[in-house]
N, C-alpha and C positions, 0 to 999 in steps of 0.2 A: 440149632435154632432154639430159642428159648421160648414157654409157653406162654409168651402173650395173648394169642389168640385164641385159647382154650375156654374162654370165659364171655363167650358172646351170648348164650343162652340163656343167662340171666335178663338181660337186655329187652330179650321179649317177652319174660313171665307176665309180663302185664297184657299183651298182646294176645297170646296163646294160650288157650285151656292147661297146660305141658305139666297141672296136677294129674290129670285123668291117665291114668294107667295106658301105654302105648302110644301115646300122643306124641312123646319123644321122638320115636323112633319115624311119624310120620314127617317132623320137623327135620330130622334128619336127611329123609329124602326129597324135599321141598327145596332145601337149600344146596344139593348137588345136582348143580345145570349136566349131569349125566343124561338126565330126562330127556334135554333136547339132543341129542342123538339116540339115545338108547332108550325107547318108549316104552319098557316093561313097566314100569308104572302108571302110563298113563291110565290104565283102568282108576284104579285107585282113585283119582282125580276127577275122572269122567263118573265113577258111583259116586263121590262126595256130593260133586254139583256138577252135572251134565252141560244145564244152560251157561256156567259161568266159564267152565272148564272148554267151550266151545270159544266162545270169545276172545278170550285171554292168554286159553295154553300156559297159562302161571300158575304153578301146584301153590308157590308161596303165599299169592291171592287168594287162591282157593281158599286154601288152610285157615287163613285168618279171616277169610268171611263168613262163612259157614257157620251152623250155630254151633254151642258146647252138645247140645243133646244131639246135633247129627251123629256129631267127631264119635260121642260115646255109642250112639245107637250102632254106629257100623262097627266099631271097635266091638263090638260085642257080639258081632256076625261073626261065626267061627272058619267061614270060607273067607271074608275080608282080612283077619286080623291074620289068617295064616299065611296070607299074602305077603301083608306088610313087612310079617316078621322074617318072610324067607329073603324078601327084598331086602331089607335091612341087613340079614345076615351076608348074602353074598357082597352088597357092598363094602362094609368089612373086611370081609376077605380081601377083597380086591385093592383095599389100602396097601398093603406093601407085596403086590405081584412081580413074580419072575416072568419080567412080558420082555419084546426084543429085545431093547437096549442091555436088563440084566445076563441077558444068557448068550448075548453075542462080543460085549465088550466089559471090560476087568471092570469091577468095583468100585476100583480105586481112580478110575481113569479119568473122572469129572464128578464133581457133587451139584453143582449150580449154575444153571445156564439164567440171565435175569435180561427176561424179555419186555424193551419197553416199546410203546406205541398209544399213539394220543388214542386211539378208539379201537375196542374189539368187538367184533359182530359174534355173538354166542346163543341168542336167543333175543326173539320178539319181546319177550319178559324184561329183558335188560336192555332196553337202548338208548345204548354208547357208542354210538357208529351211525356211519354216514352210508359207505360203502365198500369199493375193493379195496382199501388199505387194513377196515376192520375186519372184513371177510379174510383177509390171507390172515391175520393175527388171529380173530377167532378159531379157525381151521385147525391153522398150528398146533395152539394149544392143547384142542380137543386129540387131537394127533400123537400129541406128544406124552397125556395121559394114554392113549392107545397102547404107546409102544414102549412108556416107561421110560421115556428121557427123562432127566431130571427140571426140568424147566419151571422156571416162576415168571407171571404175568405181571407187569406195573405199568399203570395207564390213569387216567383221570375219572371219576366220575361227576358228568353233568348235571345239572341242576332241571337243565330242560334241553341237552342232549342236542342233535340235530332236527331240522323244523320238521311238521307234518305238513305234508298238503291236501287241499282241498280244491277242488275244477269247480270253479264259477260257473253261472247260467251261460256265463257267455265265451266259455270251454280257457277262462285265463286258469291259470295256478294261482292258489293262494296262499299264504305261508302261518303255520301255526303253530306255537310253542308251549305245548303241557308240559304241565310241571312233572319231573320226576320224584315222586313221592319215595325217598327211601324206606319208608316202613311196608313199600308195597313191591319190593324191588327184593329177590332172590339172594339179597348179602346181608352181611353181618357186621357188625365194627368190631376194630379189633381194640383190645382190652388188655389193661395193666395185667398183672397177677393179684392186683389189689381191684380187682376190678374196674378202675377208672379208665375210659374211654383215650383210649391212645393218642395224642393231639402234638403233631410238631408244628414249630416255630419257627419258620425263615425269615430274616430281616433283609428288606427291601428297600430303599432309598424313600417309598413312600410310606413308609412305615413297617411293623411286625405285622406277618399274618401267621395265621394260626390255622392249619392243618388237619381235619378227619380225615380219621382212614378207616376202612372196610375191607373185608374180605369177601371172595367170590370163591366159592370149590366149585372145579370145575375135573371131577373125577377124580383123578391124581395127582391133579395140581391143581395150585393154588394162583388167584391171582389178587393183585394187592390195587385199591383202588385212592389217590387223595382228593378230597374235595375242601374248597374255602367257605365254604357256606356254614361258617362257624360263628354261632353269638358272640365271642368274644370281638371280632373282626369288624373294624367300619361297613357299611351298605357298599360300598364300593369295592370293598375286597372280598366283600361273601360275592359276588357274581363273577369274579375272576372263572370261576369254570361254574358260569351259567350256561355259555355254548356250546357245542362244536363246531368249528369254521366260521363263526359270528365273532362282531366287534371287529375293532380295527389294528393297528400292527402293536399296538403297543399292548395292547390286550392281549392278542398272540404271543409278542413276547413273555409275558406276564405266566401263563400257560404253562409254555416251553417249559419254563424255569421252574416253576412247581414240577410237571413231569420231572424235567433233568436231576434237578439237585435236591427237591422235596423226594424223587421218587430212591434216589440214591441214599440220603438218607432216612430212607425210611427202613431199609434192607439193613443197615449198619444199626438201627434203634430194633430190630427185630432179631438182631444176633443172625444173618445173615451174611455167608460173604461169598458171593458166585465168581467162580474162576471166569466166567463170560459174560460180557454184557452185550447185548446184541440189541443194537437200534435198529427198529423195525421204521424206516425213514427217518431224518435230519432234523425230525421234531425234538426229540430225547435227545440230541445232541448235547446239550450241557452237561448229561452225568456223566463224562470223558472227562469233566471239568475235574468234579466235585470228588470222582472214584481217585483221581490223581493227587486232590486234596487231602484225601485220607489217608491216603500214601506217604504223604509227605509228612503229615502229623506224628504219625507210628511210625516211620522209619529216620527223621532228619535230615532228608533230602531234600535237595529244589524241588522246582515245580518242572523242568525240565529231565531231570533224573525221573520223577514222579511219573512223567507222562510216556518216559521211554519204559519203564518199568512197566506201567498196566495197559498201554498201548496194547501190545499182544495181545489182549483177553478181552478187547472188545470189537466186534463185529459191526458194520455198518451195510444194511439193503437198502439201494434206492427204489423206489419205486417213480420215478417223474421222468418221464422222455421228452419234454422239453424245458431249457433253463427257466422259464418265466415262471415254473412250479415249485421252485424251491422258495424258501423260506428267507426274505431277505432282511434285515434291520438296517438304521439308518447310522452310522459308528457313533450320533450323538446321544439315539436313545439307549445303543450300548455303554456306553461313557456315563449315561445317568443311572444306569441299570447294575452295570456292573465292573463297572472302574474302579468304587471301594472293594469290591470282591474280588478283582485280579489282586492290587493293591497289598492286602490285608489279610486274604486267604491262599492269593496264590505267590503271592511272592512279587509279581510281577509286573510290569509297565501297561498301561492303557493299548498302550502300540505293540507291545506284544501279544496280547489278546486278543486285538482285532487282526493284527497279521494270520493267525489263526484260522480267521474267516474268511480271508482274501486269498485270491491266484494273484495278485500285484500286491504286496504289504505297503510297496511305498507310492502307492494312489492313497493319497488320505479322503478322498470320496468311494472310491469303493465302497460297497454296502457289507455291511457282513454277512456271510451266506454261511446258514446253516448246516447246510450239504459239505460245504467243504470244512468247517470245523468237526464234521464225523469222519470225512476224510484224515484230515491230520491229528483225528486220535484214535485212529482205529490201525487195527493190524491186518484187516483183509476186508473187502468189498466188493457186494456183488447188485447185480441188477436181476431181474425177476423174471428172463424170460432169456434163449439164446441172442436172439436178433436187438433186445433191451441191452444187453451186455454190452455189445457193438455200438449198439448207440451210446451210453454212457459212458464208454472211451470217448469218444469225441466232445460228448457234455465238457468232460472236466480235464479233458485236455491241459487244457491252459494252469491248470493245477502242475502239471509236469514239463515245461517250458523245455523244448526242443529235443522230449522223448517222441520215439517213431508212436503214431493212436495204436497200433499196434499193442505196444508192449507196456501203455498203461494199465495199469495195477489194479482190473475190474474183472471178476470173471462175472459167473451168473450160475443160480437156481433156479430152474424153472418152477413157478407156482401150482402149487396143488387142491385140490378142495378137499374135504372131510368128506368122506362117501356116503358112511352112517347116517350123517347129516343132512344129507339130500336126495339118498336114496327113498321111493315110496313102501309102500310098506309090501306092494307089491314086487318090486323089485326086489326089497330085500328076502321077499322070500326064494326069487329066481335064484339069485346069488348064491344063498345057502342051499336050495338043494344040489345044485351043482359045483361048488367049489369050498364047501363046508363053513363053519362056522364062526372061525377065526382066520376068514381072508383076507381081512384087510388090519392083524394085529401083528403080522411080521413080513416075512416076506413074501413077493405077488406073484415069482416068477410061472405058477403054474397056473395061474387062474385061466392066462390067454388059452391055451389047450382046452382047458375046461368046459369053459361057456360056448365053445366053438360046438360044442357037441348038443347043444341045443336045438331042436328040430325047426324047422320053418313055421309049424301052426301053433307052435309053443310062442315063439314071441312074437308071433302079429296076435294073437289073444292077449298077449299080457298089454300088447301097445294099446289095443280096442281099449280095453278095461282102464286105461292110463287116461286113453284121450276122453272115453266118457267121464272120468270123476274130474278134469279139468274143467270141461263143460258146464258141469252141476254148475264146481265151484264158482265158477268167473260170470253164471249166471246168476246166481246168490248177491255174491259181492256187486256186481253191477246194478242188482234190483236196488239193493242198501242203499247206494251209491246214487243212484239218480232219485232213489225217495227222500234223499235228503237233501241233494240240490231242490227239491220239488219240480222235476220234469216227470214224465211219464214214462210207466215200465213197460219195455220191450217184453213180452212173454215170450217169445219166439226166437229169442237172440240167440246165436250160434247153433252149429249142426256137429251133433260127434260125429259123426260119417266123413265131414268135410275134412283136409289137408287143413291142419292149424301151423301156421307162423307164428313166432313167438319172437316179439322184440324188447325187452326191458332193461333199463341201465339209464345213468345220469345222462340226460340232456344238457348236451354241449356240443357245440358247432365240429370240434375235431373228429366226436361222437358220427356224424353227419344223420342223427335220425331220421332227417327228412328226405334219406335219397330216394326211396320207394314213392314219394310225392312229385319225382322230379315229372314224369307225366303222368296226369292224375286221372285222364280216361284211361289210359290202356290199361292203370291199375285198377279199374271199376272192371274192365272186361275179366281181367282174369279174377277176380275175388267173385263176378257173378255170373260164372261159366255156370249154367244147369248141369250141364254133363259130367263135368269135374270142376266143384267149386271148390274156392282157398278162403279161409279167413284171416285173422289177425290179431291177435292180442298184446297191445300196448301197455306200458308201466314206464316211469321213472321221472325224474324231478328234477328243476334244473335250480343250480343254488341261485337263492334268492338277491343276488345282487347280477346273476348273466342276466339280461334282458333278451341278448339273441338267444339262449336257452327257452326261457320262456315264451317267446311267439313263436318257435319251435312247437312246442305245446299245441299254443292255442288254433295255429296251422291245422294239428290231426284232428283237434276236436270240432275244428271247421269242418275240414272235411267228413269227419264222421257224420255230422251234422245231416249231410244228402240223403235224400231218403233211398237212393239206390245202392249206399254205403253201412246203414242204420245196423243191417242182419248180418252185417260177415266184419267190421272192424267195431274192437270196442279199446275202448283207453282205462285202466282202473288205476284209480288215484291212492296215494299214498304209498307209495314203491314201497316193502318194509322186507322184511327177512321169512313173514309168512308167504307176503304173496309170490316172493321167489321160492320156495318151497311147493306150490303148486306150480307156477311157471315149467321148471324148469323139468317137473314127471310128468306133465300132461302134452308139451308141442311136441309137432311130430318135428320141425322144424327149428334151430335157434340160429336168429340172424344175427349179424354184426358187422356193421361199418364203418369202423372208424378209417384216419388217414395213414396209412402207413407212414412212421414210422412211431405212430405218436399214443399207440397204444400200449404201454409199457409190456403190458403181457393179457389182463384181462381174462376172468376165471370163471363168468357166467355161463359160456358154451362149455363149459370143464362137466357142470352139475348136470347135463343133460345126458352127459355119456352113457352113467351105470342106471339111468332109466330109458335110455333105447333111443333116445331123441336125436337127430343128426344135426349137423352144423355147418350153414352156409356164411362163411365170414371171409374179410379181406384178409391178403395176405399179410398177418400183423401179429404183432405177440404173440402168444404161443400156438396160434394155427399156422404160422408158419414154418414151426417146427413138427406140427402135427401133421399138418396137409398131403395125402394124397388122394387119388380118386375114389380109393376103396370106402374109403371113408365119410366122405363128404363132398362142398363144393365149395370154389375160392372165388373170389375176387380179385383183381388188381392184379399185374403182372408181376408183383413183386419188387416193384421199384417205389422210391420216394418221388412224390409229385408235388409238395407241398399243397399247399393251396388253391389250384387252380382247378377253375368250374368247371375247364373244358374235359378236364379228367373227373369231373363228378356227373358229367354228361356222359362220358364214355361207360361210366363205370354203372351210372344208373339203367344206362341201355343194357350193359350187358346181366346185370340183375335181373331186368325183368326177360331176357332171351333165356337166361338159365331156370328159371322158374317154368317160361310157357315149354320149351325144348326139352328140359330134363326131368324135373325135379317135379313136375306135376303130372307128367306120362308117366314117371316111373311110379309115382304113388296108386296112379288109378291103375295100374297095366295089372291085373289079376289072373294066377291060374284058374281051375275048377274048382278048386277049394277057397277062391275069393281070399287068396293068397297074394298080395303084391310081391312073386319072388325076389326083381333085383332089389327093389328097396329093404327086403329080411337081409339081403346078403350086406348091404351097406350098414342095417342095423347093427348086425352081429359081428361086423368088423371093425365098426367104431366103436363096438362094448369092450371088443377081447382087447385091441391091440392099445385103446387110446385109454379107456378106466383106471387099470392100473397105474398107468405111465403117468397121466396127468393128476395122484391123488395126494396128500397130505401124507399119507403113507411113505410113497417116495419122495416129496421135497425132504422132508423131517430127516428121511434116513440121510439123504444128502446131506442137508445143513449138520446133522451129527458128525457122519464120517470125514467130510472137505474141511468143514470150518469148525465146527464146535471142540473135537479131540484135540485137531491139531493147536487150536489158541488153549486151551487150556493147557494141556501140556509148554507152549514158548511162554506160559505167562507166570506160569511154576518156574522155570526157569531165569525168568529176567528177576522177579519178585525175591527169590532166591539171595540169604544173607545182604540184606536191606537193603537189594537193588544193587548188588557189584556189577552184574554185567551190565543195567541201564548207566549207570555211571560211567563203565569202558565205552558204553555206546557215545552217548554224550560228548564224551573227549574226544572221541573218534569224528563226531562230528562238526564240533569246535575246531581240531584240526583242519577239516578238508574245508570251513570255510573261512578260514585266517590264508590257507596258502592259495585254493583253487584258481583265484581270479589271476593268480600266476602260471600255473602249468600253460606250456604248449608243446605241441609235436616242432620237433626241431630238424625234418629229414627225412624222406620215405622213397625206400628202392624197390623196386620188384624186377624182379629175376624170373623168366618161364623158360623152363625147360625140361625135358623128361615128362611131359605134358602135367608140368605142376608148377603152379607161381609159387615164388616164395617173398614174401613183403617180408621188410624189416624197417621198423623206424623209431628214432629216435626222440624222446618224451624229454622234457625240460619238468622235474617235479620240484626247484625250489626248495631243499632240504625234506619234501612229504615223505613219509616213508614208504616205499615203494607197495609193500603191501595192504595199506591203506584203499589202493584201488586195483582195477582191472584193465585191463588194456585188451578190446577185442577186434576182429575182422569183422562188421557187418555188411549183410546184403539183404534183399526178399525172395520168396519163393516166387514161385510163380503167380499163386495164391494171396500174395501180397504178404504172407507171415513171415516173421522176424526168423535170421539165420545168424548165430553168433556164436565164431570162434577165438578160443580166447588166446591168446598171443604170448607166448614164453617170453617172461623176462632173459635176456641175455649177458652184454657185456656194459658196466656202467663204465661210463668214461671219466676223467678226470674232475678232481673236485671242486675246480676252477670251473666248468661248463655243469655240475651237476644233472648230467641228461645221461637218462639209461634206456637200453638199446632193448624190443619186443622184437619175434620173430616169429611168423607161422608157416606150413608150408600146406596148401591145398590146391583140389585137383584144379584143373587148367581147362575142366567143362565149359564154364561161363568166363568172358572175359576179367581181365582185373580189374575194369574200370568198373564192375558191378559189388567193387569191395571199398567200403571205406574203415579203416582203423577210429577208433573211438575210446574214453577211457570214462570210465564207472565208477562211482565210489565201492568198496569191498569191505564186508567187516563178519565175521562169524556170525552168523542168526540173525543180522540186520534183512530188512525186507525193501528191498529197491527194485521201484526207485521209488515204494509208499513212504519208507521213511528217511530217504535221502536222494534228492531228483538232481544230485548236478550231472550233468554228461557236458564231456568235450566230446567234441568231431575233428577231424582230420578235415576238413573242408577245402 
C-alpha cells in the first residue's frame, strides 16, 4: 500500500491547536473509534468537557470545540498529559500485534480481505447506518482489529445518513435529516503524497462525477469511505449519497455503483489489492464487475476468463429472508446505466450483463437482481443465521433450475455482536475478573466453565446495579424528550425494583411490534400488578415511506397515553446506537417477534447476553439455534405460518401466558437473601453458554477459517500465470454448453442380489469428453439431505452410438426405486453447481 493517507493531518491545522505541544497525540486518539469499545480514554474527554462529552460521546467534537487554553491548561497537568502519553503509546504498540489470526495462521496465508457494505454502525459519532446490516458490518470490523484479520472496510459516507425521528404531540413519528458535517465527524481524507485531497472520477451516462474519499481507523483497521458531495459535481450528483435508503431506484442504483466500482477502484488508486472481496449484501454487487475489469486490463483476457478467474476471492452474505428485499433494477435503467460499460469496459453484450442478474436470461423483462449478480460472481455464499441458510436455498433456488434446494450452494454464519461494544462497564468488569483480560481476543472455549463459577448474590447485584442505571437513564432521556415535545414530565416514571421488558428495533409489520397490544387490558393488568409489577421500554422507527410501520408507532404511544399505562410503559424516540447501548445492559428481559421465517437472524437479543439480560423471542434467526429452556423463553412452534392473524392470536395469547406463568413468578420468586434463585440460574446460563457462541469473536473466526483462507488461497490459484486455469475453466464450460442439450441416458438395469443392487446405465455424451462430467446414484436421507454416489465409468460402446456405460453397486437396505442416476458437470477446482448448474436426471 502506498502512503496516501499519511497526510491528513495537515487538513486540520486550521481546525486544531496541533502547534501546542501534545496536542497531536490527543488527535491521535480522537480519530481511532477504538474509544467506542475500548473506553480507556474516555476520561480524557469527560476532563476536557464534561457537558459536551456527555452529549455527543465524540472525542473528535470534543477536541475541536474546546478552547486552545483548555487543550493547554490540561496538557500541562502532569496526571493528564501522563495519561495521554501512556495512551498514545500503547496504541502504538498495538499497530502491528501478534493477536489470533497472527499466531494461529501462516503469514503468508492471506493479506487483504476488502469488506464492502452500504452502512456501518461503529459509533453514534458516525452515523452511517440505519441498523442490523450496519451493526453486523460495524461488529465485524471492530472484531476483526480484535483478532488481527487482515480486513479493510469500504462503504459510503452520507451527507445526512439515515433520518432522525422525532414522536409528535399526537405520539405520530416524524422524520428528520441533519446534515452530517464532515469536519465534526471522527475521519480524515485521504491524501495525495503531494498533499491534494484524493478525488476519483467515474463516468456515468449523466455525466462525470467526481469522488471524496475519507478514511475512518478503526483500531487495526481501516475503513475507507466515498462520498459525492464534491464542488466540482452538478447539485444533482453531490446528493447521490445524501441518503441512506432515501430516493428512488435510480438513485439506489446510482449508490450501488459508486459503492461497487467507485469502491473497487478506489483500492486499486490506493495500491491495494485484497485476495478477498466480501460483499456484505448484494449492494456492493458491482465490484465483481469492475475487480474482473482489472483483470482483464492486466492480464488480456475476456471478461468471462476475468470473472472465472476472481470469482474465487470474492464472498457474497445475504442478509434478506424474503425475495421482495433484494435490490431489483428495471433492464432499461441498466441498459442506460451501464450498457456503455459492459460495452466498452467489459467486453460484452447488454444481454450478457443482464443475464447476470436474472434466474431466466431469456425473460427480457426480468428485473435485474442484485442478489443474484453476487451470486454469479462470487465463489461461496452464505446467509446469517442456520435456519437463514435454509431459507436462502429456497430464495434462489430458481438460480440452480432442477438442483435438489438441498444442495444449492448456500451454507451460513451465524452473526455475532462485538461484546466490548455492548458490554457495560459493569459487566465488563464481571468478565475480567473471572475469565481475564484477553477473553474475547482469541479463543472462548473456556470462558463457559468460568463465569459458571460466579455465585448467585454476585450476579443478581450486578443485575440490581444494571437495571438501576437503566432506570436513571430512560428517565433522563424521557424527561428531554417530552420537554421538547412540550408535554409534561412524569417524575415518577419507572421503578428499578420492577421486571423491565425491553423491545426496540425497526418497526415493521413482519417485525409484529404490536403483538403485546393484541389485548390491551390483560396488558394493563399485568404491567400494574402491585405485587409484582412489569414495565416496558420501547425504541425504534419505522422507515419513512411504511405507513403500516408508523401507525404501529402511533398505536404504543396511544396507548401509553392511559393514564393507567403513563408509569410502567415509555416509548424513547430516536432509536440510535446510544440508546441500544443502554437498552440492551439495563432489561432484565429482551423481546422479539418477528414472523418466522422472515427474520434472517437478527443480533439485538445477542447484546443482552454478556450483560445478564435474558431473551424471550420467537422461534426465528438465531434463537432458534440458540433456544432451550435453560436459557430463556420461545415463541412459535417453530413452524412457518406466514401471515395469518389467527397465528398472531395464538401466539399473542401465548406471550402474555408465558409472562403471567413463568417469566414473572420466576422474577419475583426470592430466597432469604431476596435472591430470585431460578432466574440467576437462567442468568448464568444464558451468559456462559450463549456469550461466547453468539460474539463477533466467533463469527470473524468462522468467516476466516470456512471462507476467507480457503478463497484466497482458490483465487491465487485461478489468478495464477494470467488466469490459465480460468481459461481451462471457461472452455470447459463452453464445452458442456455446445454439447449438454444433447446428452441423454440411453438404458438403465438394476440387478439385486446378495442384498445389493447394482445399476448400470448407459449415457449418450455426443462426442463430450467423458470426464467433463459425473454420473452419480442420488437418493435422500431420511432427513431430507442429499445422498450421492458416484457411478464408475465402465464399457464405451461403439463409435457409431457414442454411449458409455456407469456402474455402481450399493446396499439393497432401501429399495431401488429410491435411486435415481443423474449427471453433473466435473472439472478440478470448479464449484458446482455455483459455477456450473446444468444437471441431467435419469427421470
Amino acid at each position: 500500500m502506498n502512503d496516501t493517507h499519511n497526510h491528513t493531518s495537515d487538513y486540520f491545522h486550521h481546525l486544531l491547536p496541533i502547534d501546542i505541544d501534545g496536542c497531536d497525540l490527543l488527535v491521535e486518539l480522537a480519530l481511532d473509534l477504538n474509544w467506542s469499545w475500548n473506553h480507556a480514554t474516555d476520561k480524557i474527554w469527560r476532563d476536557l468537557d464534561p457537558e459536551l462529552w456527555a452529549i455527543t460521546h465524540n472525542p473528535w467534537v470534543v477536541l475541536q470545540t474546546v478552547s486552545r487554553e483548555r487543550i493547554k491548561q490540561m496538557l500541562a497537568d502532569s496526571t493528564f498529559r501522563a495519561n495521554v502519553e501512556s495512551l498514545a503509546g500503547k496504541r502504538q504498540k498495538a499497530e502491528t500485534p501478534e493477536r489470533w489470526f497472527q499466531q494461529v495462521h501462516e503469514k503468508e496465508s492471506i493479506h487483504c480481505i476488502a469488506y464492502f457494505c452500504m452502512e456501518f454502525m461503529l459509533s453514534e459519532a458516525l452515523p452511517i447506518y440505519s441498523g442490523g446490516l450496519g451493526n453486523v458490518a460495524g461488529d465485524q470490523l471492530k472484531a476483526a482489529s480484535d483478532l488481527g484479520v487482515p480486513v479493510i472496510g469500504v462503504g459510503l459516507l452520507y451527507q445526512r445518513g439515515y433520518f432522525r425521528q422525532v414522536i409528535d404531540p399526537n405520539g405520530a413519528q416524524q422524520a428528520l435529516y441533519p446534515y452530517n458535517d464532515p469536519g465534526q465527524l471522527p475521519i480524515t481524507p485521504l491524501r495525495e503524497a503531494n498533499g491534494e485531497w484524493l478525488r476519483l472520477k467515474i463516468n456515468l451516462p449523466v455525466g462525470s462525477i467526481w469522488l471524496r474519499t475519507w478514511q475512518v481507523i478503526v483500531g487495526n483497521v481501516k475503513l475507507y469511505l466515498l462520498d459525492s458531495n464534491d464542488a466540482a459535481n452538478y447539485p444533482e450528483h453531490r446528493g447521490i449519497t445524501s441518503e441512506l435508503y432515501g430516493g428512488d431506484s435510480e438513485l439506489r442504483l446510482k449508490q450501488e455503483l459508486i459503492l461497487g466500482i467507485g469502491g473497487w477502484r478506489l483500492l486499486e488508486t490506493l495500491g491495494i489489492h485484497p485476495e478477498v472481496c466480501h460483499l456484505n449484501e448484494g449492494h456492493a454487487a458491482f465490484a465483481v464487475l469492475d475487480r474482473a475489469a482489472s483483470f482483464m486490463q492486466k492480464n488480456g483476457q475476456s471478461f468471462e476468463v476475468a470473472l472465472a478467474a476472481t470469482r474465487p476471492g470474492n464472498i457474497f452474505t445475504t442478509h434478506t429472508a424474503v425475495s421482495a428485499g433484494f435490490d431489483r433494477f428495471s433492464p432499461e435503467l441498466i441498459a442506460r446505466y451501464l450498457g456503455g460499460y459492459a460495452q466498452k469496459i467489459l467486453g460484452i453484450g447488454l444481454s450478457d450483463l443482464l443475464a447476470l442478474g436474472r434466474s431466466n436470461p431469456a425473460d427480457p423483462l426480468e428485473p435485474f437482481n442484485m442478489a443474484a449478480l453476487a451470486i454469479h460472481g462470487s465463489g461461496a455464499v452464505n446467509g446469517v443465521s442456520r435456519l437463514h441458510g435454509k431459507v436462502s436455498r429456497n430464495l434462489f433456488q430458481p438460480l440452480f433450475p432442477r438442483w435438489p434446494t438441498s444442495e444449492i450452494p448456500i451454507g451460513h454464519v451465524t452473526n455475532g455482536v462485538h461484546i466490548s461494544s455492548w458490554e457495560s462497564a459493569e459487566a465488563n468488569d464481571l468478565w475480567r475478573r473471572n475469565c481475564g483480560k484477553s477473553r474475547w481476543l482469541g479463543e472462548t472455549d473456556l470462558l463457559e466453565q468460568q463465569i459458571r463459577k460466579v455465585s448467585d448474590e454476585c450476579l443478581w447485584n450486578f443485575r440490581l446495579a444494571a437495571s438501576k442505571a437503566l432506570i436513571e437513564y430512560a428517565r433522563a432521556r424521557s424527561c428531554l424528550q417530552q420537554a421538547a415535545s412540550g408535554a409534561g414530565v412524569i417524575l415518577k416514571l419507572l421503578n428499578p425494583d420492577a421486571l423491565t421488558l425491553g423491545f426496540a428495533r425497526r418497526f415493521a409489520t413482519y417485525k409484529r411490534p404490536n403483538l403485546l397490544l393484541h389485548d390491551q387490558e390483560r396488558l394493563l393488568r399485568i404491567l400494574t400488578n402491585p405485587d409484582r409489577p412489569v414495565q416496558l421500554i420501547l425504541a425504534g422507527k419505522a422507515h419513512p415511506a411504511d405507513k403500516e410501520g408508523q401507525m404501529m408507532i402511533q398505536e404504543w404511544n396511544t396507548f401509553i397515553s392511559r393514564p393507567e399505562a403513563r408509569l410502567h410503559v415509555i416509548f424513547i424516540s430516536d432509536y440510535d446506537m446510544q440508546l441500544t447501548e443502554h437498552l440492551v445492559r439495563g432489561v432484565d428481559v429482551w423481546l422479539n417477534t418477528p414472523r418466522r421465517p422472515w427474520e434472517a437472524c437478527g443480533t439485538s437479543g445477542m447484546k443482552v447476553l454478556v450483560n445478564g439480560g435474558i431473551n424471550l423471542s420467537e422461534l426465528d434467526g438465531w434463537w432458534a439455534e440458540a433456544y432451550t429452556p435453560e436459557v430463556g423463553w420461545a415463541l412459535g412452534d417453530g413452524l412457518e405460518h406466514g401471515d395469518d392473524p389467527k397465528q398472531d392470536a395464538l401466539e399473542a395469547e401465548a406471550l402474555y401466558n408465558l409472562l403471567e406463568q413463568e417469566i414473572i413468578p420466576e422474577f419475583y420468586t426470592r430466597n432469604n437473601q431476596g435472591v430470585p434463585v431460578a432466574w440467576v440460574a437462567k442468568m448464568r446460563e444464558s451468559m456462559a453458554s450463549l456469550t461466547p457462541q453468539f460474539s463477533t469473536n466467533r463469527s470473524v473466526r468462522d468467516y476466516t477459517e470456512a471462507y476467507y483462507l480457503p478463497a484466497a488461497a482458490a483465487y491465487r490459484q485461478r489468478v495464477a500465470d494470467q488466469g490459465q486455469k480460468a481459461l481451462q475453466i471457461v472452455e470447459w464450460q463452453q464445452s458442456l454448453e455446445q454439447k449438454w442439450n444433447t446428452l441423454r441416458f440411453d438404458g438403465t438395469t438394476v440387478e439385486t442380489r446378495d442384498k445389493q443392487h447394482e445399476f448400470n446405465v448407459q449415457l449418450f455424451l455426443n462426442g463430450l469428453d467423458p470426464e467433463s462430467v459425473k454420473v452419480e446414484l442420488y437418493t435422500e436421507d431420511t432427513h431430507g439431505d442429499p445422498e450421492c454416489q458416484e457411478m464408475m465409468r465402465s464399457i464405451q460402446s461403439s463409435d457409431e452410438s457414442d454411449c458409455t456405460g456407469y456402474h455402481a453397486v450399493i446396499s439393497a437396505q432401501r429399495p431401488a426405486t429410491d435411486y435415481t442416476a443423474r449427471v453433473v458437470p466435473r472439472f478440478p477446482g470448479a464449484r458446482i453447481p455455483l459455477e456450473d448448474c446444468h444437471i441431467l436426471w435419469n427421470d
